[in-house]
N, CA, C and O atoms as a GROMACS GRO file, in nm:
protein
  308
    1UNK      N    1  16.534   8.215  10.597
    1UNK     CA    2  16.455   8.169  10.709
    1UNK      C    3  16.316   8.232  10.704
    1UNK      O    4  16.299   8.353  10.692
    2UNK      N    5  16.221   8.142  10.712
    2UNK     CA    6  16.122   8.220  10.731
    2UNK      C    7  16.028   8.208  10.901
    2UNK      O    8  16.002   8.108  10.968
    3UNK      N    9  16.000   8.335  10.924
    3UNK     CA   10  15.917   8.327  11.025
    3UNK      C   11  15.788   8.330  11.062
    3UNK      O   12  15.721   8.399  10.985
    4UNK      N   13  15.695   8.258  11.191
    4UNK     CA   14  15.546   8.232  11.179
    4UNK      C   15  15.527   8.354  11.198
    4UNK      O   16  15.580   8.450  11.253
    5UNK      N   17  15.381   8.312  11.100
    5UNK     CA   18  15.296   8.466  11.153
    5UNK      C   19  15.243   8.368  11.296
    5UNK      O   20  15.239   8.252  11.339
    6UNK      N   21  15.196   8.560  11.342
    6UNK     CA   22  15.149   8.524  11.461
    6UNK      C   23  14.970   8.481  11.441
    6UNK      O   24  14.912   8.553  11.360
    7UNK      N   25  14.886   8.373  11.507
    7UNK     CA   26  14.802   8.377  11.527
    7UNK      C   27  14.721   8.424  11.634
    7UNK      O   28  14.738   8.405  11.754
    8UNK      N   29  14.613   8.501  11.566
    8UNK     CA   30  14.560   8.607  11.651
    8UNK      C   31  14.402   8.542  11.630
    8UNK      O   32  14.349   8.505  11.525
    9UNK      N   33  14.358   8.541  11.743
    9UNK     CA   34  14.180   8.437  11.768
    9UNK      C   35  14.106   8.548  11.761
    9UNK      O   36  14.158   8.646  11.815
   10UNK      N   37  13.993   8.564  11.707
   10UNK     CA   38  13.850   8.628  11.709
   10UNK      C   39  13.827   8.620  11.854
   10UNK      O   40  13.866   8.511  11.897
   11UNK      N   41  13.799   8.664  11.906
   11UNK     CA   42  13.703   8.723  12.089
   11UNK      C   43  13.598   8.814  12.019
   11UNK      O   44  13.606   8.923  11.962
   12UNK      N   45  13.471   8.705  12.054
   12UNK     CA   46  13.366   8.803  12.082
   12UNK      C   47  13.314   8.882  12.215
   12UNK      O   48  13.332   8.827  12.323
   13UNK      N   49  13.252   9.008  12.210
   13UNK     CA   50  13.272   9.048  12.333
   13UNK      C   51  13.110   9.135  12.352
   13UNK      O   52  13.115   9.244  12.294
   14UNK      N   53  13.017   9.116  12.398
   14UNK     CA   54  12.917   9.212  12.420
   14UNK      C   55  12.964   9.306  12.541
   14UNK      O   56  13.057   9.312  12.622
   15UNK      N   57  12.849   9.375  12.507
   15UNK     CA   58  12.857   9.546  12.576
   15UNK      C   59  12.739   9.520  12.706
   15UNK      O   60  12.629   9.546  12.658
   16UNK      N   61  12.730   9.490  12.812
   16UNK     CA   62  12.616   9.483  12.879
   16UNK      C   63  12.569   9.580  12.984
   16UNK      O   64  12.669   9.588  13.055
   17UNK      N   65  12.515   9.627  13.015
   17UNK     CA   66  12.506   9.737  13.116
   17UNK      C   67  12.442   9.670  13.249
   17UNK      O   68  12.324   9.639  13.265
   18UNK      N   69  12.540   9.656  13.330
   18UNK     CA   70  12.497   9.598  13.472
   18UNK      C   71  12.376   9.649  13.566
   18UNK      O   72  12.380   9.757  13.626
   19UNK      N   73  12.279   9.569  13.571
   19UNK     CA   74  12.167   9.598  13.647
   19UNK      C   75  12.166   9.690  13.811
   19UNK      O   76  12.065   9.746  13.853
   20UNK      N   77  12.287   9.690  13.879
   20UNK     CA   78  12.329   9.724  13.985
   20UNK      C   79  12.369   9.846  13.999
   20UNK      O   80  12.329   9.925  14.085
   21UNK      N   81  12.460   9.869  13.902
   21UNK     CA   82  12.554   9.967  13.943
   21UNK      C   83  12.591  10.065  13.778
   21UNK      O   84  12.675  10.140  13.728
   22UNK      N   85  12.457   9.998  13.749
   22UNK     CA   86  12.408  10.105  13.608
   22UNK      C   87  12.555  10.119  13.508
   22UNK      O   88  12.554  10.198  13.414
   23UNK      N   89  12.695  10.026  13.542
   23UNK     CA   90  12.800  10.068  13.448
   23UNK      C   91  12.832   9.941  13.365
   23UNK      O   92  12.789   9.828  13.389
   24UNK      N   93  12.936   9.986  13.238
   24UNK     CA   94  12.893   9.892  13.110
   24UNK      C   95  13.006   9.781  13.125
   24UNK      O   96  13.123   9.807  13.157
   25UNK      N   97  12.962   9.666  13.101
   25UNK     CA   98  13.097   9.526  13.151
   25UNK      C   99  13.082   9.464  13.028
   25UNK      O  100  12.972   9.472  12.974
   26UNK      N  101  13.160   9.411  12.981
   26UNK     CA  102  13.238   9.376  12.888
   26UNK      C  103  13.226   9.202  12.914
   26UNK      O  104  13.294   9.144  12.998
   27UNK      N  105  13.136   9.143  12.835
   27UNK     CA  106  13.104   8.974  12.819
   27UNK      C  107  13.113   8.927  12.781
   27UNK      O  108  13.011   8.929  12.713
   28UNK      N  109  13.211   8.798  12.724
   28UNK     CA  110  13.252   8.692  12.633
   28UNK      C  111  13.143   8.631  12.587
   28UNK      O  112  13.061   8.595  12.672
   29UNK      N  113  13.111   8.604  12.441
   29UNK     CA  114  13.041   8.552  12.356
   29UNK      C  115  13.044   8.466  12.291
   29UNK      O  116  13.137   8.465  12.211
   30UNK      N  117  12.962   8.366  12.289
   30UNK     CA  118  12.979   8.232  12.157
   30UNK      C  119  12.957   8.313  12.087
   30UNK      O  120  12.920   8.429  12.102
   31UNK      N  121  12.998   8.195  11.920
   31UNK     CA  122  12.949   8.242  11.827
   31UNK      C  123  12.793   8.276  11.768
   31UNK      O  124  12.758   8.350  11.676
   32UNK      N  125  12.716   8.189  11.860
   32UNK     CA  126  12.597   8.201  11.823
   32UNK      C  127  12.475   8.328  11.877
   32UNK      O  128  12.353   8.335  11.862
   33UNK      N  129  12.583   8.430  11.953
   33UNK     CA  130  12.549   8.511  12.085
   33UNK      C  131  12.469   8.507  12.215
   33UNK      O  132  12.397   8.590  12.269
   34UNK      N  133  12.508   8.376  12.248
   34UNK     CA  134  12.492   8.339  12.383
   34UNK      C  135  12.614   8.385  12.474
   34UNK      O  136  12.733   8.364  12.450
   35UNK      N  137  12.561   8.455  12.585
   35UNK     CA  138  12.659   8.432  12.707
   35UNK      C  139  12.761   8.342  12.742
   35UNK      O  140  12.733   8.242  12.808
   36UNK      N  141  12.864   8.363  12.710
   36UNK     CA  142  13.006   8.246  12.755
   36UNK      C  143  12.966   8.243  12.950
   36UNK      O  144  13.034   8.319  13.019
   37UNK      N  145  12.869   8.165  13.016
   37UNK     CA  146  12.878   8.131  13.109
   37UNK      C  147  12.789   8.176  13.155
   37UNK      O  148  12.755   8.292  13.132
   38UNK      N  149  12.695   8.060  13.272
   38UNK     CA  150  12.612   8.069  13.320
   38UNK      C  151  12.564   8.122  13.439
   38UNK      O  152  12.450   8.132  13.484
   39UNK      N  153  12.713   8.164  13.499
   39UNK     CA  154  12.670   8.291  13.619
   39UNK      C  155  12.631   8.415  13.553
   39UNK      O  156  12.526   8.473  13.577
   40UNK      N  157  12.724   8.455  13.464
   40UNK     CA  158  12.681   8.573  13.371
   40UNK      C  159  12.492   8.595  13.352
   40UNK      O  160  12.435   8.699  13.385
   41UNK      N  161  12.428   8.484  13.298
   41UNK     CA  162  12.329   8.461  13.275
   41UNK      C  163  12.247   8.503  13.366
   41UNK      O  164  12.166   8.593  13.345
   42UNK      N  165  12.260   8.432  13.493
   42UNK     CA  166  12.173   8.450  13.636
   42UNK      C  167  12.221   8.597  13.662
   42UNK      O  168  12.130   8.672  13.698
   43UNK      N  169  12.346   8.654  13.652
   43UNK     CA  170  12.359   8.776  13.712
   43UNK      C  171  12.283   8.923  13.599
   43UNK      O  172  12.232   9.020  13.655
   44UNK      N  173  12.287   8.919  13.518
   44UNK     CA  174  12.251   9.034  13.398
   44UNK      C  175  12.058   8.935  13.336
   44UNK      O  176  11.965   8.990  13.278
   45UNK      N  177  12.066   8.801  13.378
   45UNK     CA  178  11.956   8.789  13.291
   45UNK      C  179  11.880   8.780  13.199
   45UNK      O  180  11.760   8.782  13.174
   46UNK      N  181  12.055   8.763  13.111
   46UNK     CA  182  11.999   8.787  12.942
   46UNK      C  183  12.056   8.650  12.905
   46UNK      O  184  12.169   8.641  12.953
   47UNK      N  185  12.014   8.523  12.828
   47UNK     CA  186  12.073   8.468  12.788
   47UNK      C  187  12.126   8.443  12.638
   47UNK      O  188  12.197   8.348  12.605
   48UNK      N  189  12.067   8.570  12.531
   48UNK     CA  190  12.158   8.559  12.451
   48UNK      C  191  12.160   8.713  12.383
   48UNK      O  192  12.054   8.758  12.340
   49UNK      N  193  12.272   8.784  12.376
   49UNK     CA  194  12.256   8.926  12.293
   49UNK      C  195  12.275   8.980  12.195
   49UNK      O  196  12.389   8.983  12.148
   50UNK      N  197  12.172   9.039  12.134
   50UNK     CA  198  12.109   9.120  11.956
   50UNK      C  199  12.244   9.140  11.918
   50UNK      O  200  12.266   9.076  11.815
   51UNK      N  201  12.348   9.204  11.961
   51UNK     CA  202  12.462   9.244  11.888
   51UNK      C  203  12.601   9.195  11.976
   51UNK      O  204  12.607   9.136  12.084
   52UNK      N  205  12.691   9.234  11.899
   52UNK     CA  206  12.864   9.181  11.962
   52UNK      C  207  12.974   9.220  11.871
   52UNK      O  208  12.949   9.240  11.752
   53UNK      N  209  13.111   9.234  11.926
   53UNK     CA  210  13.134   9.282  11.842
   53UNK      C  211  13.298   9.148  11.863
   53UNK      O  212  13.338   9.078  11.956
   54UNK      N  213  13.336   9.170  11.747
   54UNK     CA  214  13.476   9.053  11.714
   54UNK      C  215  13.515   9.113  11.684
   54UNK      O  216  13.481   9.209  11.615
   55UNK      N  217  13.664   9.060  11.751
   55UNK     CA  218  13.795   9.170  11.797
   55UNK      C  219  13.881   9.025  11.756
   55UNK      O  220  13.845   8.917  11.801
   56UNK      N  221  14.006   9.040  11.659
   56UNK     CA  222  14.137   8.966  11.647
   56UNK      C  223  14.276   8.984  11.760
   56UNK      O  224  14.385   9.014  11.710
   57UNK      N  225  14.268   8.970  11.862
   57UNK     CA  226  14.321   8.966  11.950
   57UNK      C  227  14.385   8.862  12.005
   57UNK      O  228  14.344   8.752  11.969
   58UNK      N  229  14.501   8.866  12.107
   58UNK     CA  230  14.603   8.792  12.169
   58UNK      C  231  14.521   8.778  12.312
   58UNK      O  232  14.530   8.659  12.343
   59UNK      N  233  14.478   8.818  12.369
   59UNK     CA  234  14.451   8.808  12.495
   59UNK      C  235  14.343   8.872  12.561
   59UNK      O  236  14.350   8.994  12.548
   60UNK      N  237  14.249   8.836  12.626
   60UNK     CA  238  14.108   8.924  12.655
   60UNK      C  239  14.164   9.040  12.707
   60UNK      O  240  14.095   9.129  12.659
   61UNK      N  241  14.257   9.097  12.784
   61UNK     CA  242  14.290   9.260  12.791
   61UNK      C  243  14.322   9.327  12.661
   61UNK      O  244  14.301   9.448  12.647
   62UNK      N  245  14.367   9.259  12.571
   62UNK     CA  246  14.366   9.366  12.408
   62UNK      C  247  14.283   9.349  12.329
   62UNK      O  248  14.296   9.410  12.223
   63UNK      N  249  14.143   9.246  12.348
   63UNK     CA  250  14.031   9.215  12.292
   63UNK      C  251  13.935   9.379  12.366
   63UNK      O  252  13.883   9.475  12.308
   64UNK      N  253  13.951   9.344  12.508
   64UNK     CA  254  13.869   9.437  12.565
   64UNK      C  255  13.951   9.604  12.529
   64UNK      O  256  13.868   9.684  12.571
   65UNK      N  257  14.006   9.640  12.502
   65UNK     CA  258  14.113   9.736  12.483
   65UNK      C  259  14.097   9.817  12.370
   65UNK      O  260  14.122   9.938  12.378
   66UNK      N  261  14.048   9.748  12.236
   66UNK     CA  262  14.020   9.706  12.110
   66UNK      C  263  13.903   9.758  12.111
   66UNK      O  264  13.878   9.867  12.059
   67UNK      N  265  13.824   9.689  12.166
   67UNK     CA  266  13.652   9.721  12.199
   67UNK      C  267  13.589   9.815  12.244
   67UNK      O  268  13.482   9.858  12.201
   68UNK      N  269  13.680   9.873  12.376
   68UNK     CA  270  13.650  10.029  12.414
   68UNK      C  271  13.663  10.154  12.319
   68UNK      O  272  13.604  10.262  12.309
   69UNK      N  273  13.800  10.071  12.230
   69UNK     CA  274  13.832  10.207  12.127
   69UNK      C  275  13.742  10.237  12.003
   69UNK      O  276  13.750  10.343  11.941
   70UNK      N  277  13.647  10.128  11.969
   70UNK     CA  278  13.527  10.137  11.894
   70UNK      C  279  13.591  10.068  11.785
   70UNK      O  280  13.537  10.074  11.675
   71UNK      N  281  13.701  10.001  11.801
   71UNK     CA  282  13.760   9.876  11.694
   71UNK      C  283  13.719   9.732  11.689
   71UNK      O  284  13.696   9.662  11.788
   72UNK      N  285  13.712   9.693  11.557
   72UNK     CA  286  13.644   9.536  11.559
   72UNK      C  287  13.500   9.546  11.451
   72UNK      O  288  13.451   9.644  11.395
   73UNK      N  289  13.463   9.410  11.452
   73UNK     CA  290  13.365   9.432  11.358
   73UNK      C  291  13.229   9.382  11.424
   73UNK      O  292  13.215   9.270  11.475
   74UNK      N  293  13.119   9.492  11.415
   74UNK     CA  294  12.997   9.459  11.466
   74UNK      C  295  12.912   9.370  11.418
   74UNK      O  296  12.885   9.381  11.298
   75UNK      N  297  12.857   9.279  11.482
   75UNK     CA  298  12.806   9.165  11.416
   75UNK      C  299  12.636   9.164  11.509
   75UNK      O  300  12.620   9.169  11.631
   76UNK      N  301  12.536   9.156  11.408
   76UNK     CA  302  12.393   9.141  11.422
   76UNK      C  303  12.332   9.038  11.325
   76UNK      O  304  12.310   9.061  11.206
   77UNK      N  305  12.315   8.958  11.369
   77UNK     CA  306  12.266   8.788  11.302
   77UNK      C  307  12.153   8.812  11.248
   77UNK      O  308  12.090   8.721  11.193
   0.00000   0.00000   0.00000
Protein backbone atom coordinates (compact mmCIF):
# COMPACT_ATOMS: atom_id res chain seq x y z
CA UNK A 1 0.00 0.00 0.00
CA UNK A 2 1.22 3.09 -0.59
CA UNK A 3 0.49 6.31 1.18
CA UNK A 4 -0.04 10.25 0.09
CA UNK A 5 2.43 12.49 0.90
CA UNK A 6 1.10 15.24 2.57
CA UNK A 7 0.79 18.53 0.65
CA UNK A 8 2.15 21.38 2.30
CA UNK A 9 1.43 25.19 0.39
CA UNK A 10 4.10 27.97 0.44
CA UNK A 11 2.51 31.05 2.78
CA UNK A 12 4.13 34.07 2.23
CA UNK A 13 4.23 36.18 5.19
CA UNK A 14 5.79 39.84 5.75
CA UNK A 15 7.03 41.27 8.97
CA UNK A 16 5.26 44.74 9.37
CA UNK A 17 5.57 46.95 12.26
CA UNK A 18 2.22 48.55 13.14
CA UNK A 19 2.03 52.28 13.01
CA UNK A 20 -0.04 52.43 16.38
CA UNK A 21 1.11 50.38 18.75
CA UNK A 22 4.80 50.25 17.47
CA UNK A 23 4.45 46.01 17.60
CA UNK A 24 5.40 43.56 14.69
CA UNK A 25 2.12 41.72 12.79
CA UNK A 26 2.55 39.18 10.66
CA UNK A 27 0.88 39.83 6.75
CA UNK A 28 -0.09 37.51 4.06
CA UNK A 29 1.62 38.05 0.76
CA UNK A 30 1.16 37.52 -2.99
CA UNK A 31 3.62 36.31 -4.85
CA UNK A 32 4.49 39.40 -6.34
CA UNK A 33 4.79 41.19 -2.68
CA UNK A 34 1.78 42.94 -2.53
CA UNK A 35 -0.41 42.97 0.52
CA UNK A 36 -3.03 39.99 0.51
CA UNK A 37 -5.84 42.67 1.17
CA UNK A 38 -6.88 45.95 0.98
CA UNK A 39 -7.74 46.91 4.53
CA UNK A 40 -4.23 45.85 5.35
CA UNK A 41 -3.18 48.49 2.79
CA UNK A 42 -5.28 51.51 4.18
CA UNK A 43 -4.31 50.39 7.72
CA UNK A 44 -0.11 50.08 7.59
CA UNK A 45 -0.01 52.08 4.15
CA UNK A 46 2.28 50.11 2.36
CA UNK A 47 1.08 48.57 -0.69
CA UNK A 48 3.76 46.35 -1.58
CA UNK A 49 6.91 44.98 0.68
CA UNK A 50 10.98 44.87 -0.19
CA UNK A 51 11.15 41.51 1.55
CA UNK A 52 8.97 38.21 2.81
CA UNK A 53 9.61 35.33 3.81
CA UNK A 54 7.97 31.58 2.48
CA UNK A 55 7.14 29.18 4.88
CA UNK A 56 5.80 25.34 3.62
CA UNK A 57 3.10 25.07 5.91
CA UNK A 58 -0.43 23.45 6.72
CA UNK A 59 -2.13 26.28 8.15
CA UNK A 60 -1.43 30.12 8.78
CA UNK A 61 -0.80 29.31 12.71
CA UNK A 62 2.32 26.97 11.66
CA UNK A 63 3.22 29.34 8.76
CA UNK A 64 3.24 32.14 11.42
CA UNK A 65 4.96 29.78 14.06
CA UNK A 66 7.67 28.90 11.46
CA UNK A 67 8.30 32.59 10.85
CA UNK A 68 8.78 33.76 14.40
CA UNK A 69 11.36 30.95 14.77
CA UNK A 70 13.50 32.56 11.94
CA UNK A 71 12.49 29.44 9.60
CA UNK A 72 11.62 29.66 5.87
CA UNK A 73 13.23 31.18 3.04
CA UNK A 74 13.80 34.96 2.63
CA UNK A 75 12.87 36.26 -0.53
CA UNK A 76 13.97 39.95 -2.05
CA UNK A 77 12.94 40.33 -5.82
Amino acid sequence: MKTKAKVLSVIRIAVLENPETKRKVCIRVTKDGHLAGLRYVQRFGVKKVATWMEVEAKSWAQATKLVRAGKGKKVAP
